[in-house]
C-alpha positions as CSV (number, residue, x, y, z in Angstrom):
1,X,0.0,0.0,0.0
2,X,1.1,3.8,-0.6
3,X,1.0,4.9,3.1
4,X,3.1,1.8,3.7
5,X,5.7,3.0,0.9
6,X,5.9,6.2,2.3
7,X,6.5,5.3,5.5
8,X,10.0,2.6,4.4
9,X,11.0,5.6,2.1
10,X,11.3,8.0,5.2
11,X,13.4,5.2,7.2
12,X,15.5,5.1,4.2
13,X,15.7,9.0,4.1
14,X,16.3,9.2,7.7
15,X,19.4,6.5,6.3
16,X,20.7,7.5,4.0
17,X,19.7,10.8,2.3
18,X,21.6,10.2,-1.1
19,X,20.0,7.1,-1.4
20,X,16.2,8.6,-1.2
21,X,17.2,10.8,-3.5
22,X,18.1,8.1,-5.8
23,X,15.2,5.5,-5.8
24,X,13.1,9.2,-6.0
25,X,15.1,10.0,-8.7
26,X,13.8,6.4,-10.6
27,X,10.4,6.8,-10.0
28,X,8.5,4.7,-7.8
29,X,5.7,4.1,-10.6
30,X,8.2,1.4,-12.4
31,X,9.8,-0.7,-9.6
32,X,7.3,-0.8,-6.4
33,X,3.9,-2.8,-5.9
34,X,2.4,0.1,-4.3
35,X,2.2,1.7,-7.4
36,X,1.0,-1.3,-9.7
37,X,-2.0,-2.0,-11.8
38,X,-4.9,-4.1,-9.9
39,X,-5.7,-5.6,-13.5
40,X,-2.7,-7.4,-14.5
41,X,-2.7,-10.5,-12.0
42,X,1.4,-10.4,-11.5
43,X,3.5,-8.8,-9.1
44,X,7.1,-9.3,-10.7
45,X,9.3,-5.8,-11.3
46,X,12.1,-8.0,-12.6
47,X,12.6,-9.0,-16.2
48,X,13.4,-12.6,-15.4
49,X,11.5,-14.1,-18.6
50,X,14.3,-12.1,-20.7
51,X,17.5,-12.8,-18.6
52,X,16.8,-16.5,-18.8
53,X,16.2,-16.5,-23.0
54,X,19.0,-14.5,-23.3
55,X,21.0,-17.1,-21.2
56,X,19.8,-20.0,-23.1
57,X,20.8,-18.5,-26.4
58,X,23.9,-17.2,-25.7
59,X,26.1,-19.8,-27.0
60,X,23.7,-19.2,-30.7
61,X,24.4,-15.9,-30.4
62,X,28.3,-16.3,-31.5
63,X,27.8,-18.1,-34.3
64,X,26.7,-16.9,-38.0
65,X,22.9,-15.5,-38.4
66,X,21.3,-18.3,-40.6
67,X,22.5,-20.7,-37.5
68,X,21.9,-18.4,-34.8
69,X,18.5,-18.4,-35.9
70,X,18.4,-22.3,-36.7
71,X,19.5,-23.0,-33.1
72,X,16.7,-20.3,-31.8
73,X,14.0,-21.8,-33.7
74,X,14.8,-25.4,-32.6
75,X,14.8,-24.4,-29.2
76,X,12.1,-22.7,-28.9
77,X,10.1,-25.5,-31.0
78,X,11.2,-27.9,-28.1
79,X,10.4,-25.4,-25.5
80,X,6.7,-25.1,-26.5
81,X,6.4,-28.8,-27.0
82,X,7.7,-29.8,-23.4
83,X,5.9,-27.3,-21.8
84,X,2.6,-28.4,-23.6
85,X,3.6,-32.2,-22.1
86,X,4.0,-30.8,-18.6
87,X,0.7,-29.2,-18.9
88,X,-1.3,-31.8,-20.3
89,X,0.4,-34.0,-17.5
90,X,-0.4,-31.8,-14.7
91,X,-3.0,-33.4,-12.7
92,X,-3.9,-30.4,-10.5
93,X,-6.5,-27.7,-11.9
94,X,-3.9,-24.9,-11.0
95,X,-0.5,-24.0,-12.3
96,X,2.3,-26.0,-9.2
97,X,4.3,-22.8,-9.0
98,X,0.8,-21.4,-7.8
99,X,0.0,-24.5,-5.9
100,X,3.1,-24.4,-3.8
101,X,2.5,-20.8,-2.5
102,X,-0.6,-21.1,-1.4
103,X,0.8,-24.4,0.4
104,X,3.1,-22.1,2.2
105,X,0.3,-19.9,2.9
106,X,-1.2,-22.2,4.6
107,X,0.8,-22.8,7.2
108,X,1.2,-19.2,8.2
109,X,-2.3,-18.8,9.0
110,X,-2.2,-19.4,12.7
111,X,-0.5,-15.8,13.0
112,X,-3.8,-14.2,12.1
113,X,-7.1,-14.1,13.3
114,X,-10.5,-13.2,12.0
115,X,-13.3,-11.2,12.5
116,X,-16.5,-11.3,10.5
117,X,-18.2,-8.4,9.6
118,X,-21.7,-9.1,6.9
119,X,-21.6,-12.0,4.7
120,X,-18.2,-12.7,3.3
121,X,-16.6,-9.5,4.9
122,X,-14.1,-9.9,7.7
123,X,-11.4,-8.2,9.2
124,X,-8.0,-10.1,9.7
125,X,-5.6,-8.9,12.3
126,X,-2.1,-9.8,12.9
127,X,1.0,-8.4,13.6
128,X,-0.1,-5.4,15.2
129,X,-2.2,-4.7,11.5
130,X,-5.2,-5.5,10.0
131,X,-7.0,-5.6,7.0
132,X,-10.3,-5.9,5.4
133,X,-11.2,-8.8,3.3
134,X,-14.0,-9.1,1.3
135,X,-14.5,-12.8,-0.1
136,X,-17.4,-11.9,-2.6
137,X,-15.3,-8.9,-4.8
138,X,-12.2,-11.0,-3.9
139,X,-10.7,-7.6,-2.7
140,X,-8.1,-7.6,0.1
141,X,-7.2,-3.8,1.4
142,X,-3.5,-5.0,1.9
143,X,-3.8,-5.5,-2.1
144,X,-1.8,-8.2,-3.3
145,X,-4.8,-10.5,-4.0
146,X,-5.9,-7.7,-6.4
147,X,-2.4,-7.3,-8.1
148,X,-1.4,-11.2,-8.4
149,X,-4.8,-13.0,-8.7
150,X,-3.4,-15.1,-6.0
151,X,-5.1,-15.1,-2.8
152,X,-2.3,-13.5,0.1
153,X,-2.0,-14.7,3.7
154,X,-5.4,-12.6,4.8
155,X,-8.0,-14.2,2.4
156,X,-6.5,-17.5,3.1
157,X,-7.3,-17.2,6.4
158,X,-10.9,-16.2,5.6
159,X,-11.0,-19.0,3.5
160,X,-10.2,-20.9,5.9
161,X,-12.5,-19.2,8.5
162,X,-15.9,-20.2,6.3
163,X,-14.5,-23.7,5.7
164,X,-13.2,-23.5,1.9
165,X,-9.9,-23.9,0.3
166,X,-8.4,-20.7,-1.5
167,X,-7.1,-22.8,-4.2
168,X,-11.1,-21.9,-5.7
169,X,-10.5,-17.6,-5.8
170,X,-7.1,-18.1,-8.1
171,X,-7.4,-16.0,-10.9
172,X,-8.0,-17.9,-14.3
173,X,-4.3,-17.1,-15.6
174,X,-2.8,-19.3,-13.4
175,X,-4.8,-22.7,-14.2
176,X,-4.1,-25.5,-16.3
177,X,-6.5,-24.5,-19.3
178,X,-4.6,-21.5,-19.7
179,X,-1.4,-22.7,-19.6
180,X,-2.1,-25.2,-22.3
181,X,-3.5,-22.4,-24.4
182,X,-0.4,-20.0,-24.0
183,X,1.7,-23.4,-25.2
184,X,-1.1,-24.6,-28.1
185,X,0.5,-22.9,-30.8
186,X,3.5,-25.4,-32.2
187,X,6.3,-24.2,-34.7
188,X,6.4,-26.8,-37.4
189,X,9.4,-28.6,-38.7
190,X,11.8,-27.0,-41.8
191,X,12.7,-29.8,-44.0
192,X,16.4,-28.7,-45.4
193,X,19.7,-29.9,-45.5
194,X,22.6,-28.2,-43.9
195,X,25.2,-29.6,-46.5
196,X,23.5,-28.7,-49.9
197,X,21.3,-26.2,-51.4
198,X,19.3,-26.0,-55.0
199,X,20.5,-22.0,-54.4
200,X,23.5,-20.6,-56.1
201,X,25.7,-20.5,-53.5
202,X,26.6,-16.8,-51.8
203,X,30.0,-15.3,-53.5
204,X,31.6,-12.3,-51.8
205,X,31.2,-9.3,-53.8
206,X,33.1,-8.3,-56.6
207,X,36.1,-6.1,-56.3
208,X,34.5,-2.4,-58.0
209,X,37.4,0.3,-58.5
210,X,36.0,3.7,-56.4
211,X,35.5,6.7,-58.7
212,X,38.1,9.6,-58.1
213,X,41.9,9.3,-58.4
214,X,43.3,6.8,-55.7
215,X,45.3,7.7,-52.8
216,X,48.6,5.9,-52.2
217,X,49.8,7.4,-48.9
218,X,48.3,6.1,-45.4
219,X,45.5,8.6,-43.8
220,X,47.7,10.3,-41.1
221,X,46.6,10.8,-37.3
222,X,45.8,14.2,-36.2
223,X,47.9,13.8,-32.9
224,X,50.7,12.6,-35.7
225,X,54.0,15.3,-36.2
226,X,54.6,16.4,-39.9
């Protein structure tokens, strides 16, 4: 939350004033959660999706284009078929990386209690804080349930408080269906071969004489003496 964000950024200005100054400096809009969309159902600032292609294509990326892009193209056509496999395997409803967090969830629910206000509205208190959840809009005032579609530590205890599993409130980006959909679309098999081609082959260019009269003598430096 904003009044949340304020409040770390004054312990870091009471810090270390350079180093407000700095994070001011990048604006908060691009790099903290208190400043994210509610409609976008992640909660990552990193680039991680990017770092780890580039990794995986790094040792492509030294070698000539047409294989550079060979390599890429097989790997990626093996990338979308495995993941398809793993998803079409997956006997949960629910993606596992989704599935494991809300396992860990779980067991930090006896830190919190809860409070019921009308019919799936409660106030959870823990930690010297509390929060409002509200189980119908799937709204949590701490709003990380709005900005990851995952349920946090506050619904999952008001989940638990009217006897159901929070596994049910996960937004639909996260479940198996989808995840088979984002993997549907194949790249097909190229049928070539590497050591011959119906194509002239590629010739450097021909040698062309420049207009104008040619120079003999070496372009001297500037820094150079006469």
């Amino acid at each position: 939350m904003k009044n949340k964000f304020d409040g770390v950024m004054q312990q870091i200005k009471t810090l270390d004033v350079e180093a407000y100054k700095y994070l001011i400096d990048k604006n908060p809009n691009t790099w903290s959660r208190a400043f994210f969309e509610m409609d976008r159902c992640c909660v990552a600032f990193e680039n991680g999706i990017s770092e780890s292609y580039h990794n995986v294509i790094e040792p492509a990326r030294h070698k000539p284009i047409i294989s550079m892009l060979e390599d890429i193209r097989v790997y990626l056509m093996q990338r979308i078929f495995n993941m398809n496999q793993k998803a079409q395997d997956l006997q949960d409803f629910i993606c596992p990386s989704v599935r494991k967090h809300l396992e860990i969830l779980k067991k930090k629910l006896g830190n919190w209690s809860v409070y019921p206000s009308i019919y799936q509205e409660f106030e959870v208190i823990g930690f010297e804080e509390s929060y409002s959840v509200n189980l119908a809009t799937r709204k949590c005032s701490c709003r990380l349930w709005d900005a990851s579609g995952i349920p946090c530590v506050h619904a999952a205890k008001a989940y638990s408080f009217v006897h159901k599993d929070p596994d049910e409130s996960v937004s639909n980006w996260y479940t198996k269906q989808m995840w088979l959909s984002a993997y549907s679309y194949p790249i097909h098999p190229v049928t070539f071969n590497r050591g011959q081609s119906e194509l002239d082959p590629i010739l450097p260019p021909i040698n062309r004489r420049m207009p104008g009269r040619p120079k003999k003598k070496r372009i001297r430096d500037p820094t150079e003496n006469d």
